[in-house]
GUTOR-768661 format. One record per residue (C-alpha): chain; residue number from 1; x, y, z. Coordinates in pm, whole numbers, plus 32768, in hexadecimal, padded with zeros to 4 digits. Layout:
<roses>
nuro,doba,x,y,z
A,NUM,X,Y,Z
...
</roses>
This chain:
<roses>
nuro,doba,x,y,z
A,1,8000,8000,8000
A,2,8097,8157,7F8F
A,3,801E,824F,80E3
A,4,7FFD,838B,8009
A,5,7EC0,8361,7F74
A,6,7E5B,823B,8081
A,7,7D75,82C2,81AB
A,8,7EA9,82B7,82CE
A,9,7EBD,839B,83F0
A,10,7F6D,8399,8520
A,11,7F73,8445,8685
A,12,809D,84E0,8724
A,13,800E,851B,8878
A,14,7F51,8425,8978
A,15,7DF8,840B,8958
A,16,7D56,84AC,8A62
A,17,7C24,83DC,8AAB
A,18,7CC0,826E,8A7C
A,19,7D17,81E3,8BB3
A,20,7E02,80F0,8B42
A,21,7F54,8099,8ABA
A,22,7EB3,7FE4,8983
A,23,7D91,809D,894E
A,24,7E69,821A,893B
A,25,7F6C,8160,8858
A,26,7E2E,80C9,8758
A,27,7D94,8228,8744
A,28,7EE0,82D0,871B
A,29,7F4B,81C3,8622
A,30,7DEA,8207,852D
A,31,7D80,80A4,856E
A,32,7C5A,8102,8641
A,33,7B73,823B,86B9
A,34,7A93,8255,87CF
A,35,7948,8275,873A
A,36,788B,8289,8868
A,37,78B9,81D0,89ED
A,38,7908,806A,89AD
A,39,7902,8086,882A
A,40,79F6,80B1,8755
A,41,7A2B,80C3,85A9
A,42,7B57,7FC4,8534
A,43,7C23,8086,8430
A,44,7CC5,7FFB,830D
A,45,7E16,7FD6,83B7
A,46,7D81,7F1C,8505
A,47,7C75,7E42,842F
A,48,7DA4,7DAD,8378
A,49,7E35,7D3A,84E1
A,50,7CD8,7CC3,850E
A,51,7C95,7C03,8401
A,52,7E1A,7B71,8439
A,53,7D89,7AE6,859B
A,54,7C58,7A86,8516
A,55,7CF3,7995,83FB
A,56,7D99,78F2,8507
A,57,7C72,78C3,85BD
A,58,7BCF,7864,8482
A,59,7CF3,775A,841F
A,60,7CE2,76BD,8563
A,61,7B7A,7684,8576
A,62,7B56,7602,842E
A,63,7C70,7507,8487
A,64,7B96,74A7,857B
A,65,7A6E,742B,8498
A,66,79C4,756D,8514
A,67,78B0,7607,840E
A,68,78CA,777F,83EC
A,69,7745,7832,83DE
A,70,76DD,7981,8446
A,71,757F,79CC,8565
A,72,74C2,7ADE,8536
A,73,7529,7C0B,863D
A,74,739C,7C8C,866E
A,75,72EA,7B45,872F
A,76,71CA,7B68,87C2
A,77,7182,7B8F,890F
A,78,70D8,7A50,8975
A,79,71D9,796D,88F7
A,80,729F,79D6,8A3E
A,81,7186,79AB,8B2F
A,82,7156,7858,8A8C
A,83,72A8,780D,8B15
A,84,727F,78B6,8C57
A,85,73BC,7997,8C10
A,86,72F4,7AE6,8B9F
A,87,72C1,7B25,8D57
A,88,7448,7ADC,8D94
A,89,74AB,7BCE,8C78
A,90,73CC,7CEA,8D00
A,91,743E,7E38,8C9F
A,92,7565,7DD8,8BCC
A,93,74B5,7D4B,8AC7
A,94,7458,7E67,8986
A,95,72E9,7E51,8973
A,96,71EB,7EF5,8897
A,97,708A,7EBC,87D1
A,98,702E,7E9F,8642
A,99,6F2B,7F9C,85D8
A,100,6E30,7E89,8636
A,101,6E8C,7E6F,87BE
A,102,6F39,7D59,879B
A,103,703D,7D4A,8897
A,104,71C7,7CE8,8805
A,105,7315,7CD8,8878
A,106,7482,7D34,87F9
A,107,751F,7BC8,8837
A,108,7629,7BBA,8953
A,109,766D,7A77,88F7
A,110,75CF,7962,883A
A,111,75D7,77FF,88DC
A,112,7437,7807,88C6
A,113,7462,7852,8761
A,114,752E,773E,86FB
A,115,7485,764B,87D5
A,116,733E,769A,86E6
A,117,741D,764C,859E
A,118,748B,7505,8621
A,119,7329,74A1,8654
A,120,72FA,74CC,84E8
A,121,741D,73E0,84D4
A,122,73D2,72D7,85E2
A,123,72F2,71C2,85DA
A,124,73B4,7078,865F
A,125,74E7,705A,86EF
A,126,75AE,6FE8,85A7
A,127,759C,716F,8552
A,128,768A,7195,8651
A,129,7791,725B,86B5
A,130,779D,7375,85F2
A,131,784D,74C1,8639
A,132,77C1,7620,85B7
A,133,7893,7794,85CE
A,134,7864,7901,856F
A,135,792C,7A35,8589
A,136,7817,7B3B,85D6
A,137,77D2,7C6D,8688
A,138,7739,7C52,8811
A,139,76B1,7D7D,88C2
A,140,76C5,7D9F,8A12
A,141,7653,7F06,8ADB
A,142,775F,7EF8,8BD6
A,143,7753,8005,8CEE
A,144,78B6,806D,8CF4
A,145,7968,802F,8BA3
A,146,7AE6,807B,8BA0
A,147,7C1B,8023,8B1C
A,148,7BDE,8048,89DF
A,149,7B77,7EE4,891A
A,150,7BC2,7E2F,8A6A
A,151,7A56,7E7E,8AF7
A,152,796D,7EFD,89E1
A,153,77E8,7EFE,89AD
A,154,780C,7E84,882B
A,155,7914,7D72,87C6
A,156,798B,7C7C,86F0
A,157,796A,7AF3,875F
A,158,79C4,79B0,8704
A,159,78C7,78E0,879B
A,160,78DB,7764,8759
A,161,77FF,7649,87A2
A,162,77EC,74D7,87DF
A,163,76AE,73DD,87E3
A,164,770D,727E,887C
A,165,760A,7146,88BB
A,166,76C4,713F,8A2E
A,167,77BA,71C2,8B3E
A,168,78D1,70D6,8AC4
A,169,7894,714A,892D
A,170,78A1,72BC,89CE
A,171,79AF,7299,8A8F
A,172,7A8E,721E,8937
A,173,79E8,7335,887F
A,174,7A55,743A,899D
A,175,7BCC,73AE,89B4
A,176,7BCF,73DD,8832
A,177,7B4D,7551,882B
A,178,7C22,7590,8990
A,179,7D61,7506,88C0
A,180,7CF1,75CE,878B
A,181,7D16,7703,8886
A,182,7E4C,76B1,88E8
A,183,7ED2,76C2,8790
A,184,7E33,7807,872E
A,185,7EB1,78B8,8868
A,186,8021,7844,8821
A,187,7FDB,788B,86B3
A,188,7F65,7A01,8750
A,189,80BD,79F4,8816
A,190,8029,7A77,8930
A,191,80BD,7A45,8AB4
A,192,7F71,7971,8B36
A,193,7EF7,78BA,8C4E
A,194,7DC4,77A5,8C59
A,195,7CF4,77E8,8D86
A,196,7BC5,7735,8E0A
A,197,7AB2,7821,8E38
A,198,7950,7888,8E90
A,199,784D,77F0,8D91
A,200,7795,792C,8DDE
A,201,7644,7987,8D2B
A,202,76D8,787E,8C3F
A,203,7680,774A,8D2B
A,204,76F8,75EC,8CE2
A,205,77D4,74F8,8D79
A,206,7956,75BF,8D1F
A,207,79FE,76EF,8CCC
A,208,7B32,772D,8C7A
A,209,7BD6,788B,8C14
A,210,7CF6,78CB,8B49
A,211,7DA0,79FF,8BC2
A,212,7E90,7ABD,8B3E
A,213,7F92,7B5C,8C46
A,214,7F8C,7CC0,8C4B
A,215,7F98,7DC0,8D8D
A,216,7E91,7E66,8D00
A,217,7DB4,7D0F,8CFD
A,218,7C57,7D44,8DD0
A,219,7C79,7BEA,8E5B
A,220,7D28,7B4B,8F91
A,221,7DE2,7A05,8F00
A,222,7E46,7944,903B
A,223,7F76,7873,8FFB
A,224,8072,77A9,90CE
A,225,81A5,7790,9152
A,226,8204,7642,912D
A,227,8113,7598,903B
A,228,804D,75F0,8F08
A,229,7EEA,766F,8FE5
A,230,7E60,774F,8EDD
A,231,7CF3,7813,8F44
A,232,7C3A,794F,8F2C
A,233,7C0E,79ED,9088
A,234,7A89,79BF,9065
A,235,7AA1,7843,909E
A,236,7C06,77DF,9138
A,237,7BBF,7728,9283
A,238,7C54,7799,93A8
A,239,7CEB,76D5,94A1
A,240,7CB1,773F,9624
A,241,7E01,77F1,968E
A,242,7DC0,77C0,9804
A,243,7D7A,7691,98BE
A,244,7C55,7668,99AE
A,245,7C83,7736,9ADA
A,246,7CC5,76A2,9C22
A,247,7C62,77BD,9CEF
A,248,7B58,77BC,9E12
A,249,7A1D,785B,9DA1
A,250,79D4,7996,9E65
A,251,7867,7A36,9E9C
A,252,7822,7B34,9D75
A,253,783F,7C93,9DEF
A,254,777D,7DDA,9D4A
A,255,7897,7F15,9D3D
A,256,78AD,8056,9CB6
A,257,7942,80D0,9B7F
A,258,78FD,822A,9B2E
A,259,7919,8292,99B0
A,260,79A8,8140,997D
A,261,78F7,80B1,9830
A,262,7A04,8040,979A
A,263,7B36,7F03,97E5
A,264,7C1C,8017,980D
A,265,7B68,80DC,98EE
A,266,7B07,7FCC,99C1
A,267,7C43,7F0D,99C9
A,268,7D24,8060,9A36
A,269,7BFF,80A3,9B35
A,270,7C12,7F55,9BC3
A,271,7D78,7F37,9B96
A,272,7D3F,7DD3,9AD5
A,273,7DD3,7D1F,99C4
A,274,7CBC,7D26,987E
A,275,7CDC,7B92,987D
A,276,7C26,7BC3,99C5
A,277,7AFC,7C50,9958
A,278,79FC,7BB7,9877
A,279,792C,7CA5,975F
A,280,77C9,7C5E,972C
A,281,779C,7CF2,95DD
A,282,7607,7D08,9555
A,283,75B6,7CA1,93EE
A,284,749C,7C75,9348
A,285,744B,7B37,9270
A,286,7351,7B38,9176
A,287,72E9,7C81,9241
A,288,72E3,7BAD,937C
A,289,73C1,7C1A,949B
A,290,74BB,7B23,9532
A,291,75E9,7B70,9625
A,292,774F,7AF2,95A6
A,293,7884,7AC7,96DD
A,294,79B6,7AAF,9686
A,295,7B0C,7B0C,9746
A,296,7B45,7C7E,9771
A,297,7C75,7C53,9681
A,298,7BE7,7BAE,957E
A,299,7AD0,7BE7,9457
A,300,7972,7B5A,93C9
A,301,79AF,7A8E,9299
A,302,7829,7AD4,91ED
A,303,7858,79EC,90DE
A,304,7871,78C0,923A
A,305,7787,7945,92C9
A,306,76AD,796D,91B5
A,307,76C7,7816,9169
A,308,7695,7799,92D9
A,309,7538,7838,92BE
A,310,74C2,77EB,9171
A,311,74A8,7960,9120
A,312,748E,7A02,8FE4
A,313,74F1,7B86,9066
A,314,75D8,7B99,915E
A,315,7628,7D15,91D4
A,316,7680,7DF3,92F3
A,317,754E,7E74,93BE
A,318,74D5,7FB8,9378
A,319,7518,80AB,94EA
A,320,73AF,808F,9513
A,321,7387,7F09,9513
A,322,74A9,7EF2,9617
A,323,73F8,7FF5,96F1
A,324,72C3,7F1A,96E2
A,325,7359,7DC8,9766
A,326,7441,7E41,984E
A,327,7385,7F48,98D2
A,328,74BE,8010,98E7
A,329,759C,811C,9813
A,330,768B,8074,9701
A,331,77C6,7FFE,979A
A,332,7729,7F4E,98EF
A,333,76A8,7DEF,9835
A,334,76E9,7CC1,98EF
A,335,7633,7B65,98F3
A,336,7582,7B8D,9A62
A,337,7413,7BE6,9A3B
A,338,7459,7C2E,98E5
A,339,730C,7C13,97FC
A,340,7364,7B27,96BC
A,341,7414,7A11,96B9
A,342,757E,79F6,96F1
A,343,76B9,7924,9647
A,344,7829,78F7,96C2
A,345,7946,78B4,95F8
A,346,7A0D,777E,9652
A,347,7B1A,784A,972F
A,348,7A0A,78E6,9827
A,349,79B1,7794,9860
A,350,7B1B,7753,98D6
A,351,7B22,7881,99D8
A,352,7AA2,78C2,9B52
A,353,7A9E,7A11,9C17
A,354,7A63,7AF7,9ADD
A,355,7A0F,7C42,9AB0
A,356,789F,7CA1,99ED
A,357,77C0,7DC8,99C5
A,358,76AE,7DED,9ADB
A,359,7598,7E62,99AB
A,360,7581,7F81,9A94
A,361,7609,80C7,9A3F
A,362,7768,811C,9AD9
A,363,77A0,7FC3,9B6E
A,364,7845,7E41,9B49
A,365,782A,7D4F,9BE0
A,366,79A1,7C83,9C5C
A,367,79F4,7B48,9C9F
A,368,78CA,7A94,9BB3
A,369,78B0,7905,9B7A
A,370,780C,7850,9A9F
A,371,7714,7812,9B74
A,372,7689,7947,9BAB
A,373,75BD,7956,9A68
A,374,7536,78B4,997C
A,375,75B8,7829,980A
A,376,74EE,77DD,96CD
A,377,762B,774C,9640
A,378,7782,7777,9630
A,379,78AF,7711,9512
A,380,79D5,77B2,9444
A,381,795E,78F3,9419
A,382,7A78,79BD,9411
A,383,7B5D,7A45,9300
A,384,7CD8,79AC,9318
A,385,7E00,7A87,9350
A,386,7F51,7A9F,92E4
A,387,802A,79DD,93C8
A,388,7F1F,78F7,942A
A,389,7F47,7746,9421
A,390,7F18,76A2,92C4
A,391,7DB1,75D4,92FA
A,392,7E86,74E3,91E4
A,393,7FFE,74D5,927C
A,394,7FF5,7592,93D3
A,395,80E4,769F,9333
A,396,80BA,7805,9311
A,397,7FE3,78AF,9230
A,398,8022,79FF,9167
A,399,7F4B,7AC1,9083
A,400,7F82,7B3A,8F15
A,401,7EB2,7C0F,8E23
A,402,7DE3,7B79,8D0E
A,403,7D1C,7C13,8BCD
A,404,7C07,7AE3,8BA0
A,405,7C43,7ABC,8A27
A,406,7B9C,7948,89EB
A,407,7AC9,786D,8ACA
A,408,7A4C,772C,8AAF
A,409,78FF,767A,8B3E
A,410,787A,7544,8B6E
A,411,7732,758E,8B6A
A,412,767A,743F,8B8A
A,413,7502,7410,8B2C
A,414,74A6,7565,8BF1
A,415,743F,761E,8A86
A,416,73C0,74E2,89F9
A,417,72DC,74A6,8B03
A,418,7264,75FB,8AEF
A,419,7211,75F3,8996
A,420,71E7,74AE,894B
A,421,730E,741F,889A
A,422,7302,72A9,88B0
A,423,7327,717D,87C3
A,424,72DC,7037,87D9
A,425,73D8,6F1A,8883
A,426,7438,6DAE,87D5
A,427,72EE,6D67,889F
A,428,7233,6E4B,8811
A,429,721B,6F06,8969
A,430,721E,70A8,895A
A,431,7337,70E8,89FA
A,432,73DD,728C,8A20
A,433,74FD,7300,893F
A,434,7630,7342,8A2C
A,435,76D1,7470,89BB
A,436,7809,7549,89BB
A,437,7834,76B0,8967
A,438,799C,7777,8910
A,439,79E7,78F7,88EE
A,440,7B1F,79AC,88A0
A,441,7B04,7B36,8853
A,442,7BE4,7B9F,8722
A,443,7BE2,7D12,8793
A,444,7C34,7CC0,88DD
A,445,7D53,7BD8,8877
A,446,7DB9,7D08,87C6
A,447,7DDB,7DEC,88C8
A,448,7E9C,7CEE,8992
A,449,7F82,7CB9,88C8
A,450,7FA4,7E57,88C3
A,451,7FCB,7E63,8A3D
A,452,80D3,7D1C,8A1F
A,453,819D,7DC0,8914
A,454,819A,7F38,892D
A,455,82D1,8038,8970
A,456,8334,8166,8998
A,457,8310,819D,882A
A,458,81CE,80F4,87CB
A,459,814E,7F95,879B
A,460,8237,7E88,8747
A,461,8154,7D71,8687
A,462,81B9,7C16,866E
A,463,8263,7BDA,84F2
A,464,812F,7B3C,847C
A,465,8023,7BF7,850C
A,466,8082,7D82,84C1
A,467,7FAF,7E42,83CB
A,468,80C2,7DF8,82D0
A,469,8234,7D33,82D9
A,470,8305,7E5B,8258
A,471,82F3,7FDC,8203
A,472,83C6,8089,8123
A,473,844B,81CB,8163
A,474,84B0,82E2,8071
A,475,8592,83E4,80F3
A,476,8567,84D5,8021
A,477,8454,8488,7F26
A,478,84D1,85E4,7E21
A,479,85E8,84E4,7DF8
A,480,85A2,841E,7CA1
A,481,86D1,830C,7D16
A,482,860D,82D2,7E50
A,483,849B,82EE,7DE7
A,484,8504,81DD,7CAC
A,485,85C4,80FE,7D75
A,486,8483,8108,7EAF
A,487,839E,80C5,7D95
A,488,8459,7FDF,7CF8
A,489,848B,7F34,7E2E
A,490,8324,7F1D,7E8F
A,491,82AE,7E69,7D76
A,492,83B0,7D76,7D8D
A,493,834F,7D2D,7EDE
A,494,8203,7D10,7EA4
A,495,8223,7C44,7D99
A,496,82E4,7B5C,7E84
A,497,81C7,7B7D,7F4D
A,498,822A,7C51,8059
A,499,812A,7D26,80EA
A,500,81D2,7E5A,80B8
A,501,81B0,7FC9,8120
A,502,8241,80C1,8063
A,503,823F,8247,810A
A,504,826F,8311,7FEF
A,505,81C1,843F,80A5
A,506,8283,8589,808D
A,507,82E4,85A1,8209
A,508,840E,85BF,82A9
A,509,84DA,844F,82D1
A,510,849B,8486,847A
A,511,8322,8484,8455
A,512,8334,8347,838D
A,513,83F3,8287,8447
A,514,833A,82D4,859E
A,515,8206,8287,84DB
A,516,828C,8144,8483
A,517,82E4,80EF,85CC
A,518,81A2,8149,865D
A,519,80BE,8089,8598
A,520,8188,7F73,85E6
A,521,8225,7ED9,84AE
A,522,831E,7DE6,84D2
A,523,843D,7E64,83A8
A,524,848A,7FB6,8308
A,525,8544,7FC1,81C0
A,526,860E,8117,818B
A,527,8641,818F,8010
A,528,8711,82D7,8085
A,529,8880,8378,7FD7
A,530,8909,81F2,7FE0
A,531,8816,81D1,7E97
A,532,88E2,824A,7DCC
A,533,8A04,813A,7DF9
A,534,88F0,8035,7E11
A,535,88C9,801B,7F99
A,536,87BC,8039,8086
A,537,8769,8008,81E0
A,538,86D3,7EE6,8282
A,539,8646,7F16,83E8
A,540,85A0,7E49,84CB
A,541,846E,7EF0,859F
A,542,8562,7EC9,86DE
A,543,86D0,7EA0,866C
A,544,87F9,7F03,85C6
A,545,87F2,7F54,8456
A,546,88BD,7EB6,8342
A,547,88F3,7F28,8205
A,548,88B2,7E4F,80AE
A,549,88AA,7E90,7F3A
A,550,876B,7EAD,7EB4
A,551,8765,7D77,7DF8
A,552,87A0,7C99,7F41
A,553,867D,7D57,7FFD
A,554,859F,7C60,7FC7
A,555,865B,7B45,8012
A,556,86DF,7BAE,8150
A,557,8578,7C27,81B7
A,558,84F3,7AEB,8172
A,559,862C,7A4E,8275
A,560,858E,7B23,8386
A,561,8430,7AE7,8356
A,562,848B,7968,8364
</roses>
């Protein structure tokens, strides 16, 4: 591509209103501009890296036996209820009505969808397995999107599917798509970690999450020590750090603890220790209030506890609901007299002699056992921290940052048994289709990849993923010697079958080569005063230069692609 008459701009300065590394660097580069909160136009130079990523994704998948289709993106409404997902999505679902009332949705994903094909596929179990994929857009209204195409409300997926007759036929299909995975995010040559996860509104049986390692990542990855524990913060186990206590249980006593709402305030008051003291934190599920203990150093994990309850919603108390059940101000809850029910986490369970709000205003109570209240359950409810025992090895744990770019899902029969997807056995028995579903996000990959490979001078794309392999330079493009020799370059190489970018604007030689190196591409080719003895430069991205005739430009370019 010749950049003078090609639509190519870049930015000199950060972008004020991206709030991260790869995000300011795609703007600045002209591969992407905000459009509005969460959405975001893919310019020519960007869509090539995109469409790079997604022929790998598309490669892989069709190595796997996979069939490529494409779902509709406006669905109506009551296909979700049908499933029973449309309550769990809520708010961050796009929703809107056809000039007849008819009430539709802007897919957020598509498992319902491609459960209905396969019914028009599936009568008896010889027409399976079968595996079904598109790269689409999703929509999803999220409340805060940020860093730029790492949390967005409109995006590009690749969303694959697998129909099985059982759990043992889904459980080969799943190692083949997981394995499939595995090659495209080596093939991406992104730093990544597999994590086992939520399933979320997804449901099923497994999830597992492919992240790739980035500071900027919004998830915890907990990892160990001494062995290969790999697990999003939402579901790694925790292991009790304390034993059970062998202290005598003393008589509860009520004291007061003016202005002290908070740990700290009440631990420098009392002069104790925060492992001391147990919080009673108030959530509401499914708008229900319950009370949550856990040790004063320690946090609520929602996703356990949403699980221990069954719960759809799981989310802080408003001020007023904790008012109501405590009949105190915020900051006093404890589990004595309290009015919903109450769970521990496994540590409280483990302690005597603790320290709890009084639900009275200004007041806790010391020296609390177990057996001054009452429990509606109690389990790992707690989120792990770094430092703490591997629940696999007994070593220590430490966290890392992950951007979620693929996940993977054994679903089971959970969609098939809501909308009927079932075939008929050797016995001719109805039996449920046991299914799988897979995701990666192309964009997202993208912008890992940015956050992984950036410098002080722009982004530095792997060899075989940048915009294009190699971009000519002409120094001084008045100069007939050098504009001939670039041009006749450039068709050489292209002819080779180099993707090839030739700058043949009339700008200084400093503003190309920065703009080289910021949008990332991996070689630069310099036809300057050395043209007229035959010579030109040859420069990696980050490197020394050499210098080569012209007619061994290709040929050594072709060495350093390899």
């Amino acid at each position: 591509m010749r950049l003078k008459n090609s639509y190519f701009y870049t930015l000199r300065e950060n972008v004020k209103d991206e709030d991260s590394v790869s995000s300011n660097l795609l703007v600045r580069a002209g591969m992407i501009k905000k459009n509005s909160a969460g959405v975001y136009m893919m310019l020519p130079l960007g869509f090539r890296v995109l469409r790079k990523i997604e022929n790998i994704i598309r490669d892989e998948m069709d190595r796997t036996g996979c069939q490529e289709l494409q779902m509709p993106s406006l669905i109506p409404e009551d296909i979700y209820i049908s499933s029973g997902r449309r309550e769990g999505f809520g708010s961050s679902m796009f929703s809107l009505k056809d000039r007849k009332g008819m009430p539709y949705v802007l897919g957020p994903t598509h498992e319902e969808l491609f459960a209905i094909a396969a019914k028009m596929q599936i009568r008896s179990y010889k027409d399976l397995p079968f595996s079904l994929y598109q790269i689409h857009t999703k929509f999803r209204d999220e409340p805060r999107p940020r860093y730029g195409l790492i949390r967005v409300r409109e995006f590009t997926m690749k969303d694959s599917y697998t129909f099985d007759k059982d759990e043992e036929g889904l459980d080969v299909s799943y190692q083949k798509q997981f394995n499939a995975y595995k090659r495209i995010m080596d093939r991406l040559h992104l730093d990544y970690k597999i994590v086992r996860a939520d399933t979320g509104v997804m449901g099923g049986l497994l999830s597992e999450e492919f992240q790739a390692l980035a500071p900027i990542g919004e998830d915890i990855l907990v990892l160990c020590d001494s062995c290969d524990l790999s697990s999003n913060i939402e579901v790694a186990a925790c292991v009790p750090s304390i034993g059970f206590s062998e202290e005598t249980e003393e008589e509860k006593e009520l004291v007061e603890t003016p202005n002290a709402g908070t740990i700290e305030e009440v631990t420098a008051f009392l002069k104790k220790d925060a492992s001391r003291f147990v919080k009673t934190l108030i959530y509401t599920a499914d708008g229900k209030p319950v009370a949550v203990m856990v040790r004063g150093d320690r946090d609520v994990n929602e996703t356990k506890l949403r699980k221990m309850l069954g719960a759809t919603e799981i989310a802080l108390a408003e001020p007023d609901v904790v008012i109501q059940v405590t009949n105190a101000q915020i900051g006093f809850a404890g589990p004595i007299g309290i009015q919903c029910p109450v769970y521990a986490d496994d540590e409280v369970m483990r302690m005597k002699n603790f320290i709890v709000g009084a639900n009275k205003t200004d007041y806790h109570y010391m020296n609390v056992n177990l057996k001054d209240f009452t429990l509606a359950g109690s389990g790992d409810l707690r989120n792990i921290q770094e430092g703490d025992i591997c629940p696999v090895c007994g070593g220590k744990v430490h966290f890392a940052h992950g951007i979620e770019v693929g996940n993977t899902f054994k679903l089971g029969t959970k969609y098939s048994k809501a909308l009927g997807l079932q075939y008929l056995d050797a016995n001719n028995t109805l039996q449920y289709v046991w299914m799988g579903s897979y995701g990666i996000g192309p964009a997202r990959a993208m912008a890992a990849l940015v956050e992984q490979n950036a410098d002080e001078n722009g982004i530095n794309w792997p060899k075989d993923l940048a915009p294009y392999q190699v971009c000519i330079v002409v120094v001084q493009m008045k100069d007939d010697v050098q504009r001939e020799t670039a041009e006749k370059l450039y068709e050489e190489l292209e002819n080779k079958g180099f993707e090839v970018l030739l700058d043949d604007r009339d700008e200084r030689p400093g503003v190309k080569f920065k703009d080289a190196e910021l949008i990332g591409i991996p070689f630069r080719i310099t036809v300057g005063r050395g043209a007229k003895d035959g010579k030109v430069e040859l420069k990696p991205r980050v490197g020394d230069s050499v210098e080569v005739a012209v007619e061994d430009a290709a040929e050594e370019l072709a060495k350093l692609l390899k």
